[in-house]
N, C-alpha and C positions, 0 to 999 in steps of 0.2 A: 837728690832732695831728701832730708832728714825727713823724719814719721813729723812731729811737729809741723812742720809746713805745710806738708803734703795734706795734714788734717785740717788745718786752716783754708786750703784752697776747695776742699772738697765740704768746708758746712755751708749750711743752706739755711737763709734765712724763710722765714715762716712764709712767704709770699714766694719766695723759690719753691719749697716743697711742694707748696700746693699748685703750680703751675707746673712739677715734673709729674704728679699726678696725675691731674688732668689728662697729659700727654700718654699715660699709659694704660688709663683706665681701661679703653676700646680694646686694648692686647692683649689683655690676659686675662685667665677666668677670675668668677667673684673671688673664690679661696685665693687665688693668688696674689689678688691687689690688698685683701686682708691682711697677708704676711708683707708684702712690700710697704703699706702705710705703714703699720707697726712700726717696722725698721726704722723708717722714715724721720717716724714722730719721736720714738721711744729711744735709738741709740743716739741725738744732740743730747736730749735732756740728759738720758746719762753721764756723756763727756762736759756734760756742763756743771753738773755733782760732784763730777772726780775734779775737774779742774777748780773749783771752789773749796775743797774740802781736800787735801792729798794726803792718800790712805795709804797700808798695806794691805797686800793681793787677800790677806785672809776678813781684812775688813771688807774689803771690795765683792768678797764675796756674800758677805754677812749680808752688803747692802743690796746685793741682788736677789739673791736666795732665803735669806732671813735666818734666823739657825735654828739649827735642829729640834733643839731643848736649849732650856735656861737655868734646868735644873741644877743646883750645886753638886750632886749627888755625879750627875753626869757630863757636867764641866771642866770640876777636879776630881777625878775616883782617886778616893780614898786607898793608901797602900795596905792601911791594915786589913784582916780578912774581915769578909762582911757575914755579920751576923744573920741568920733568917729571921725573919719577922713573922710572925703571926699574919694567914691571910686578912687582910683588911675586907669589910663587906662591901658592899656594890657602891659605888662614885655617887653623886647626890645628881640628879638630873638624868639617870640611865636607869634601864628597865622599861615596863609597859606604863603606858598614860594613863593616868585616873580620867574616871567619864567627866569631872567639873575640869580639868583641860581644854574640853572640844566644845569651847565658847562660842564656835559657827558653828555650830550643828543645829537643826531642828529638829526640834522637841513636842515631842508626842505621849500623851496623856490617854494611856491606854486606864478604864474604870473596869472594875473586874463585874465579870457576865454575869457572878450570880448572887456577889454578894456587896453589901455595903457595909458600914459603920454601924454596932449595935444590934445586927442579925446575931442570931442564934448561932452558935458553933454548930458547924454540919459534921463533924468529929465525934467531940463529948459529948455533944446537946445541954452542958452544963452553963458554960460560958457563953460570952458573947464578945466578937471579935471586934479587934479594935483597931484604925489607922496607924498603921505604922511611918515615923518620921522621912525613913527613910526606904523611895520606891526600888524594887527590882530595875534594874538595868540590863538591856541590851544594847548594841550600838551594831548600825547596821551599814556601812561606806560604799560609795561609789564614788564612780569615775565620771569627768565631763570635760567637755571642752572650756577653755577659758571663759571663753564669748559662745553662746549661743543663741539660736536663730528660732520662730514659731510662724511658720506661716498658714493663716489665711485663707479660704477658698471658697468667697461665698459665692454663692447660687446664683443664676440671674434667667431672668424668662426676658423675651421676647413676642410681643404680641405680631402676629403675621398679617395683622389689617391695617394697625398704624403704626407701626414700629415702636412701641413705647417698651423700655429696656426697665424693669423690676428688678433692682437688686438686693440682697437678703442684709440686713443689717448689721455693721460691724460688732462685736461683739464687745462687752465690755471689757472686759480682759485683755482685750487687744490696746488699749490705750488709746492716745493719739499720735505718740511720735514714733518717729520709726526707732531712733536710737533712746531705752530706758536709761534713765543715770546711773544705772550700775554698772553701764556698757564704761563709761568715764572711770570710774571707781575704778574698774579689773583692770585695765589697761596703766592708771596711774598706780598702781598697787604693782604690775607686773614690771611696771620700768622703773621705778622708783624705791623699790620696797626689793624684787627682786634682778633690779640689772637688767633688764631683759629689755635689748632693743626694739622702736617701732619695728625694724624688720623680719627681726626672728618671731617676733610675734603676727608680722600680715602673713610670713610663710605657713607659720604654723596654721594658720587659723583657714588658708585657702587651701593646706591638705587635708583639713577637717571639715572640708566643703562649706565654710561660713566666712565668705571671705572678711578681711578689715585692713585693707589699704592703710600703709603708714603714714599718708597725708588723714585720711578717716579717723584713725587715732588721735591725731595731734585734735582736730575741729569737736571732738566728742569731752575731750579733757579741757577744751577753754571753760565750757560753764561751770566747770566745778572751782578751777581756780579761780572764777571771777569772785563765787560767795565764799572762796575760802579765805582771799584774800582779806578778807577784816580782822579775821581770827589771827593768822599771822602778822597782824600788825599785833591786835590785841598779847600775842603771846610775847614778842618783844619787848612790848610796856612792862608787860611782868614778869619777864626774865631781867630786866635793869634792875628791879627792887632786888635784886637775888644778894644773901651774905656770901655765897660760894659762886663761882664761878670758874669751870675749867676752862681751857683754849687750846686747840693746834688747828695746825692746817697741812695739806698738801699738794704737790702741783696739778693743776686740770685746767686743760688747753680751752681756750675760744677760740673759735675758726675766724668769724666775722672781726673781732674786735680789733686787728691790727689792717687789715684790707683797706689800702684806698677809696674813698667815696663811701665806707660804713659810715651808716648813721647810729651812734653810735650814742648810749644815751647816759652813758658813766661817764666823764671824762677821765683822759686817761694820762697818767704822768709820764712824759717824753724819756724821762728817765729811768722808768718801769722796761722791766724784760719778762715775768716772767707772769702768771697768772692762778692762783688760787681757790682752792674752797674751804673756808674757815668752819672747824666746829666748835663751838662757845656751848658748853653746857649749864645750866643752872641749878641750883635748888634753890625751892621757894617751900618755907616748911617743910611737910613729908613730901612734896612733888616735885619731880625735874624735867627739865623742859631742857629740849634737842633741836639749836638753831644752826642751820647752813649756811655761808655765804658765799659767792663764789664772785669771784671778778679780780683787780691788779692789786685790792688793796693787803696787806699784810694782816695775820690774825691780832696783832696789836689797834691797828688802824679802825678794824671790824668792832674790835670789845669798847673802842674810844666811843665808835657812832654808838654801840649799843648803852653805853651808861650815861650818853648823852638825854634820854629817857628815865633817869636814874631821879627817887624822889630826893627833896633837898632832905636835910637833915640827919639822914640817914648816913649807918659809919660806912668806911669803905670795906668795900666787900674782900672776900679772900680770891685771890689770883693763882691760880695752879696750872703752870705752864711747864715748860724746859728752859733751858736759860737759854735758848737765842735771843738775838735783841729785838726784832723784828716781832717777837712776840708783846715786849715794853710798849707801855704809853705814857709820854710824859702830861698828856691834857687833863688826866686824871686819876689820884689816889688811889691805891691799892695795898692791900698787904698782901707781899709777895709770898708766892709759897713754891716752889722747884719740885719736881718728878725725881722720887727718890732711886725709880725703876731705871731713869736715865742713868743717873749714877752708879748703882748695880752694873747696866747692861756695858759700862766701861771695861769692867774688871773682869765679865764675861768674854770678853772681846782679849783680854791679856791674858786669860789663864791658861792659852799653852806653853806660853813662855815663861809663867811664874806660877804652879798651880797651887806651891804652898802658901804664898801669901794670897793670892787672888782665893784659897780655899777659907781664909781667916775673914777677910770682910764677907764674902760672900753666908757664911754661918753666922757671923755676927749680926747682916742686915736680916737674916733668916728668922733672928730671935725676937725683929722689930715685927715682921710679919706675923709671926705666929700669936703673938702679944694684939697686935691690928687684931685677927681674927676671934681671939679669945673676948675681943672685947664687942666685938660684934654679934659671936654665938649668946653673950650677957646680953644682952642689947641697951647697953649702956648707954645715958646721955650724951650729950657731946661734953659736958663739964664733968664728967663719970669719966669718959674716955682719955680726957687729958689727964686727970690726976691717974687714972692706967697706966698710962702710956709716964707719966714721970716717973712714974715709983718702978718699971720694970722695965722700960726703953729707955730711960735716959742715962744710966749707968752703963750699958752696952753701948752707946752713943759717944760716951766721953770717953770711955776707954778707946773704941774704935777710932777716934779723932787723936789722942796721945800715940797711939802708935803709928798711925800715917803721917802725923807730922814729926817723931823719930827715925821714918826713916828719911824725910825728905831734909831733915836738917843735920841728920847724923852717915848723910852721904850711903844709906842702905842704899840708895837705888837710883837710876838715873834720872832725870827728869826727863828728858827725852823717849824715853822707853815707854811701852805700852802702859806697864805699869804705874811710870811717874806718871804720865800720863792724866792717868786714871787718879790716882791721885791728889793730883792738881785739881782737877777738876773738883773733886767732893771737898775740899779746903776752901778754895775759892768760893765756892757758893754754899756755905756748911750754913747757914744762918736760914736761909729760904730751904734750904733742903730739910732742915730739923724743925719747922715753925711749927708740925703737930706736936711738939716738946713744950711750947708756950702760949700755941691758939687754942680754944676748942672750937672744935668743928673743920680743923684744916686737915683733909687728909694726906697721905703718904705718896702718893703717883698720881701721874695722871693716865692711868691704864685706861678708865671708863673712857673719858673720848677720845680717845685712840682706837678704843671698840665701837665706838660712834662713828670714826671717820672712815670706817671699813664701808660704810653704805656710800658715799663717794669715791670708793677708791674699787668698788664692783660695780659702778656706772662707769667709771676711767677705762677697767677691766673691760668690757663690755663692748662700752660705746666710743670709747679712745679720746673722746671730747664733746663740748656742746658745738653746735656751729652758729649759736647768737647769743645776745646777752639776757633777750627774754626766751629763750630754752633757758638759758641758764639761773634764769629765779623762778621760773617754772619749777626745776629741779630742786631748787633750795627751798620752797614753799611745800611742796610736795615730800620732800625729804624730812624737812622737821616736823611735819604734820605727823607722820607713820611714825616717823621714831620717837618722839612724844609719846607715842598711843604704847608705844609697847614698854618704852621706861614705865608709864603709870598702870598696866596691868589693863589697857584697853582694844577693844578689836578694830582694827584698822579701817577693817572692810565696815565695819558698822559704822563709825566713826565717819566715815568720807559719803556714807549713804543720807548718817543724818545730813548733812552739811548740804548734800545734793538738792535734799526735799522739804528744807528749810530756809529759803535764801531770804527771803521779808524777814522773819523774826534775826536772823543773822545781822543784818544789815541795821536791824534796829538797834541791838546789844549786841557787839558781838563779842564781850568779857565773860557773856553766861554761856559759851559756846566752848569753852577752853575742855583740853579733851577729859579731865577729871570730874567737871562740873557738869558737863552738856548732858546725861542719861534726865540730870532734872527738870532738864527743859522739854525734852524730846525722847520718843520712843522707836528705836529701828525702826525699820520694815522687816519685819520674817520673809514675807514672799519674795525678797528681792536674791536672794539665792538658788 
């Protein structure tokens, strides 16, 4: 029997796996059925990638392992000798944290013991002291459990004549319910924000002697997505108005969605195999909003529903994609814009086999970035940035376009080859891939949600998949809420606390709720940390 067949007799469809499962769960410890699903789930989709896409082994490993560096520096080293550089000073985001950093912290207004505003200097006795803008700082950290527990122990008497039982009054601080809403917050903050499955978290929490049952979890986290659930509509209305919008997506399994007898509340195309979670980013003025979608449909399909909310009148927005197609929508208008980084990461991918030429684009697209970033350290308009970007990328642009299409018509290079390749590809689609050339406001890649779509791809990490289709917008509601909060320079955990303990005003507006705006409405709670 050939490898081919042999592989054919031995895949499993989605309803085979989970019924060899089943079968072996009782045999072997938890660590080991961990590695066996993996296997299970992770090496079809593999061979379903290869077979879709047929690579070479050093692509193939690119696509498992991701590469090293992208560096040009250490993709093609240079044969001349390399000069030393002067040490550069410390990277921009490394070092110690400044105290306006530690936006959860509480904050303590220590007044000094003996003196105030306008006393007498105890020094010179000449002067008199005055408030300084800005207070002394200490900061003082500890450690706690995620979830923690207060219990309780009132008093009670017992009368010995008629039994009447006196009990001492709960206190106010004790609340009413057993579960505060912060208990909800931590928990969707922990799985959503950090990966971290119901399980790993009821273990941790029952060696920390506070137990939280991952069914407990799940019933603690519906009330918040009930009152958050308006705002994520609300946020959707107004990520359709958006001029920019990025997209990608990547694979992430539903357990329930293909199973007989699911009630299933998407329907699902008979033609569909494979299942997704879209990230669409926006910008709406200076603010960007981070939506998730996850289900069969394609990130094309996801951007159609979203600007189906789209006001009339309004132009068509900018689209920044890759060029798969399944990214496209033909239902409606867009000016296209292509990930310049896709086309870089071609020539990355051929520079062992051509490093001089793959070393010429690669410093050429080097000269676009560096130009991107100069105009960003400026902080240039977007009608600033474009006339930038023509007067000193467009000339490197059309150069680099004249000689890729020299060699591919003057037979330098095969088409077939990593190189032509590569090639091809920024030819083909040179018009979307250069439109920061003749749009403003269209950027260069779509690196940002690609960094967006890491917060699903460490739930995948994590939790290997949802197992229904409301886990699954759970997850996307929950997902674009936090990561919203942190694109706009907001605290998460405050954030999902207002939302917790404001569900009437929510419900009434819930556009004044959006995470840039909502501080006007509403005030934390301090005590809830």
């Amino acid at each position: 029997m050939n490898p081919a067949q042999q592989y054919q007799d031995l895949t499993l469809t989605p309803e085979q796996q989970d019924a060899f499962l089943a079968r072996i769960v009782a045999q072997v410890s938890p660590g080991d059925y961990q590695i066996i699903e993996a296997l299970i789930r992770g090496v079809p989709q593999l061979l379903e990638l290869i077979a879709q896409d047929p690579m070479t082994m050093r692509k193939l490993r690119l696509m498992i392992f991701g590469p090293k560096t992208e560096k040009t520096s250490r993709v093609c080293p240079s044969a001349k000798p390399q000069v030393l550089e002067k040490p550069k000073g410390k990277r921009k985001g490394h070092g110690r944290n400044k105290a306006k950093n530690y936006t959860g912290a509480r904050w303590v207004k220590v007044p000094h013991p003996d003196l105030k505003a306008g006393d007498p200097c105890p020094e010179c006795l000449k002067g008199k002291v005055r408030e300084q803008k800005t207070p002394a700082i200490v900061l003082r950290i500890t450690g706690s459990p995620p979830i923690s527990a207060t219990g309780y122990e009132m008093e009670r008497f017992r009368c010995d004549a008629c039994g009447m039982v006196f009990t001492a009054p709960v206190p106010e601080e004790a609340g009413t319910e057993k579960y505060d809403p912060s208990v909800g917050v931590t928990v969707g903050l922990m799985r959503y924000a950090s990966g971290v499955p119901h399980y790993r978290l009821a273990n941790l929490q029952k060696s920390l002697g506070v137990p939280m049952p991952a069914s407990t979890q799940w019933e603690v986290m519906k009330p918040l997505y009930t009152q958050a659930e308006p705002i994520w509509k609300a946020i959707i209305r107004c990520a359709a108005n958006a001029y920019l919008i990025h997209q990608d997506d990547t694979n992430m399994r539903i357990l329930d969605l293909r199973r007989p007898g699911t009630d299933a509340t998407d329907p699902i195309d008979p033609k569909r195999k494979g299942t997704f979670t879209t990230n669409l980013l926006a910008y709406i003025g200076n603010h960007q909003i981070a939506l998730y979608f996850t289900g069969w449909r394609h990130a094309g399909e996801n951007l159609a529903q979203l600007l189906e909310h789209r006001a009339a009148g309004l132009e068509p927005p900018i689209q920044m994609c890759d060029a798969l197609s399944r990214n496209m929508s033909l239902e409606f208008e867009t000016i296209l814009a292509h990930c310049l980084s896709h086309g870089r990461r071609e020539f990355v991918s051929a520079a062992q086999n051509f490093p001089e030429e793959c070393r010429y684009v690669l410093e050429s697209l080097g000269k676009v970035y560096h130009e991107d970033a100069r105009a960003k350290e400026d902080k240039l308009s977007p009608d600033q940035r474009l006339v930038h970007h023509q007067t000193h990328s467009r000339p490197v642009m059309e150069t680099l376009k004249a000689w890729m299409r020299d060699q591919i018509d003057g037979k330098r290079v095969e088409p077939n080859s990593g190189l032509g390749q590569a090639i091809t590809y920024m030819l083909k689609h040179w018009e979307p891939l250069t439109l920061f050339l003749r749009k403003a406001g269209a950027p260069l890649d779509n690196n940002i949600c690609e960094q967006g779509l890491k917060r699903a791809i460490l739930h995948r990490k994590n939790s290997l998949s949802y197992k229904t289709l409301n886990g699954a917008r759970t997850g996307d509601l929950f997902m674009s809420l936090i990561h919203t909060c942190r694109l706009n320079g907001v605290n998460p955990f405050d954030y999902l606390m207002a939302i917790a303990r404001n569900g009437d005003a929510i419900a009434a507006a819930p556009e004044n709720w959006l995470p840039w705006n909502y501080p006007k409405t509403a005030t934390p709670a301090a005590d809830a940390r």
